[in-house]
N, C-alpha and C positions, 0 to 999 in steps of 0.2 A: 605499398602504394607508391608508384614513380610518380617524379617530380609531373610530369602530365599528367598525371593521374588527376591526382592533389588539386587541381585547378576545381575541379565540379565541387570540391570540398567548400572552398572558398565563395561558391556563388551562392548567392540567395534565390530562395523559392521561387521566385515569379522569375526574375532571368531563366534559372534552369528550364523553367516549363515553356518559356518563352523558346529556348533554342532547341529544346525537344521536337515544339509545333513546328519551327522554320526547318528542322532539319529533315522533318518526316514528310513536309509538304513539298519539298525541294528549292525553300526558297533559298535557301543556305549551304553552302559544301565548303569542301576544304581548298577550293579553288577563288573561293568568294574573297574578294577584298577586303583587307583590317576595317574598311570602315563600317563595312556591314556586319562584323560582327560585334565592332564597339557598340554600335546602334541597340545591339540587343543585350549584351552583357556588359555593356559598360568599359572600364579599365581592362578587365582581363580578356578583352578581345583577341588581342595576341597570341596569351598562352591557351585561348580554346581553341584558335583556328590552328595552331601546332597539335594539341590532343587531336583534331579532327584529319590533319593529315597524316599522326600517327597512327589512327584508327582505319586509314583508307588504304596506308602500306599494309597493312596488318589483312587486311579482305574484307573490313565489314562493308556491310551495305547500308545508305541511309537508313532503311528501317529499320535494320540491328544495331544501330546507332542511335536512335530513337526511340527503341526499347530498352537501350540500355540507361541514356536519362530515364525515362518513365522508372526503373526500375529504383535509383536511386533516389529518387523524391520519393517513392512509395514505401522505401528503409527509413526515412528521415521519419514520414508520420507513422510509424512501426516503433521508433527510437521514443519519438515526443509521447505516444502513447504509453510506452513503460519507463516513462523517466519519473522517477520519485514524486513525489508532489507535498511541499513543506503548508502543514496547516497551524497555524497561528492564530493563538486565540488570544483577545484582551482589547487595550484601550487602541484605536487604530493611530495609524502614525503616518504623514503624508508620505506618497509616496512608496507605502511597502504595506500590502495587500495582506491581508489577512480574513481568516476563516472563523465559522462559530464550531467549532468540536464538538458540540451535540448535533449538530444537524449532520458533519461528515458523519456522527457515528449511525444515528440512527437511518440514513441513506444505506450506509454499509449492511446492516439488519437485513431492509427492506430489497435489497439482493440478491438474499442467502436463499440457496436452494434445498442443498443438502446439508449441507455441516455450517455452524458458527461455534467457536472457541475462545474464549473471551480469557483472560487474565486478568487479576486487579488486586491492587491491596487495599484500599478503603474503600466501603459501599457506604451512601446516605440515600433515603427516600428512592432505591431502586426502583420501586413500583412507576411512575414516572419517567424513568430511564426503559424499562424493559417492556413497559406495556405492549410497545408494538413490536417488538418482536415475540413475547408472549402470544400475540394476534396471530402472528404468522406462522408458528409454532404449531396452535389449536390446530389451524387451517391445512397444515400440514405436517402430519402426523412422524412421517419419514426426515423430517428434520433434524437433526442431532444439535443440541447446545450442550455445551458442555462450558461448567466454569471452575478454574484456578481460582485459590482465595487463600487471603490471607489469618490464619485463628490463630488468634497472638494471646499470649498469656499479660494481663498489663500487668503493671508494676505495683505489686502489694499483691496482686492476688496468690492467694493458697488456695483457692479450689482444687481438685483433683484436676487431671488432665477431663477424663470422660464428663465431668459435671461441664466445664467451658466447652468442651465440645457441643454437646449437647444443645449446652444454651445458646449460641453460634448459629446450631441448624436451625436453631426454633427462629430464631430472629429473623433468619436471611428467607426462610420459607416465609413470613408472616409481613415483613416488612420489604422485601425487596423480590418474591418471585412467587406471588399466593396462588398462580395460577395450577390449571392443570394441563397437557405435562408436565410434571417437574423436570428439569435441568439434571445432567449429575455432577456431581460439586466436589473435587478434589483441593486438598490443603497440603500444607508444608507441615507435618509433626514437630518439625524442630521447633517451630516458633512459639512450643510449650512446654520447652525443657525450662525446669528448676533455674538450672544456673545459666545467669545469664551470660555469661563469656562463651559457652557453645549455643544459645539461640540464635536462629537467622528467620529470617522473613521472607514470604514471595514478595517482592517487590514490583515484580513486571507489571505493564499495564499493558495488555493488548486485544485486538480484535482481527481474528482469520474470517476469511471469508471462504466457504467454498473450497479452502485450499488453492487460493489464487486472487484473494485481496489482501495483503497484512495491513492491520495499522500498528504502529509502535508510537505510543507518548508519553508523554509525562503525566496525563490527565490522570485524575482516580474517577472511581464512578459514582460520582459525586453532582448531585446539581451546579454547586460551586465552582467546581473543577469543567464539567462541560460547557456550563453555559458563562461564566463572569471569572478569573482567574486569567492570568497571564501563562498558557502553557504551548508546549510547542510537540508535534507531532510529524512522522513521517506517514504517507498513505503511498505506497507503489501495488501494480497490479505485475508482478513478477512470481509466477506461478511457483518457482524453484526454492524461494524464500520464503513465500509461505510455507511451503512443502517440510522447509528444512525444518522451521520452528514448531510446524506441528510435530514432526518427528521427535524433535527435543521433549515433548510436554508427554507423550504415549510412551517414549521411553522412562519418563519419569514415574508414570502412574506404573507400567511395567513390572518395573524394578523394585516397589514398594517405595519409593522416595516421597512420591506424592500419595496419600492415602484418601478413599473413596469419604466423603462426609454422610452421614447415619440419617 
């Protein structure tokens, strides 16, 4: 970008659209007086009415000049549309805006067309959390959910490996997803090894959408955690990142890393 360039960077919204309309109407050119275009863009009157006569050496024409702002306010809400969006949940604090994470999550749900992918390491009173997307589910059959979880051996137990699995499925069907269709439910085997200096956990907490919403937070899927808890999440619509992380989790199940729950 040359130093004229750089100038349209600098302006705000309503100037740029402002000197878009004056330049396409002909109320403005590169002939036009500093003070006519301070009128409209303020301070950098100067340095626009120089990009306007570099743009007039160069052969545009006022309306290819005019299409060319339109063009770059139209990147701007292209940009604000896929810029991250930080959702903050807890006690509010003047001044710095905050979100409920059960409402983004269950929004995100009621979006999903074809696929939802969910990651999580602690479930509580799922039924409440999933019901509406279990609704949407019913309603459409072609839906895919799929969920990560975490089957942790706790500390004291000797059960077998298969006996906590087992009791794990029974749980999460009964208590967190009783519907029909069932979900397919992939886990981390490691997180039931014996010793505990090789056991790891799924930790992630997320939500895909579609393959072009992620959410990534700290929440669990947890009442506590969605609705009351101090937790902090990202929500971007960046198709490429979702994309990447689903890729990450189907290569997991793939590979045998993540194993299908019974």
């Amino acid at each position: 970008m040359s130093s004229s360039d750089a100038v349209l960077a600098s302006l705000p919204d309503a100037a740029l659209a402002a000197l878009g309309t004056a330049v396409d109407a002909g109320w403005l050119a590169s002939s036009s007086p500093e003070a006519a275009f301070t009128s409209i863009v303020g301070d950098e009157g100067a340095r626009v009415a120089e990009w306007l006569q570099q743009l007039d050496s160069d052969g545009f024409t006022p309306k290819q000049t005019a299409r060319l702002i339109t063009a770059v306010l139209a990147g701007r809400e292209r940009d604000r549309a896929l810029m991250p969006e930080l959702v903050m949940s807890g006690p509010d604090v003047a001044g710095v805006p905050t979100a409920d994470t059960h409402s983004v999550v269950q929004s995100l749900f009621q979006q999903a067309e074809s696929e939802v992918l969910i990651a999580g390491y602690a479930f509580y009173n799922g039924r409440a959390l999933f019901e509406g997307l279990a609704s949407k589910n019913a309603a459409n059959p072609n839906l895919k959910v799929t969920f990560h979880v975490d089957v942790p051996r706790r500390h004291g137990d000797t059960s077998t490996t298969d006996a906590i699995i087992l009791r794990f499925s029974q749980d999460f069907r009964e208590r967190h997803w009783p519907w029909t269709p069932p979900p397919e439910i992939y886990f981390d085997p490691r997180a039931l090894e014996t010793d505990a200096k090789v056991r790891a956990s799924l930790h992630a907490k997320v939500v895909i959408i579609d393959r072009r919403l992620l959410f990534i937070g700290s929440a669990n899927f947890t009442e506590a955690a969605q609705q009351r808890n101090i937790e902090i999440g990202v929500l971007c619509s960046l198709p490429f990142l979702a994309e990447h992380v689903c890729s990450y989790f189907e290569g997991l199940r793939h590979s045998g890393e993540l194993l299908r729950l019974p």
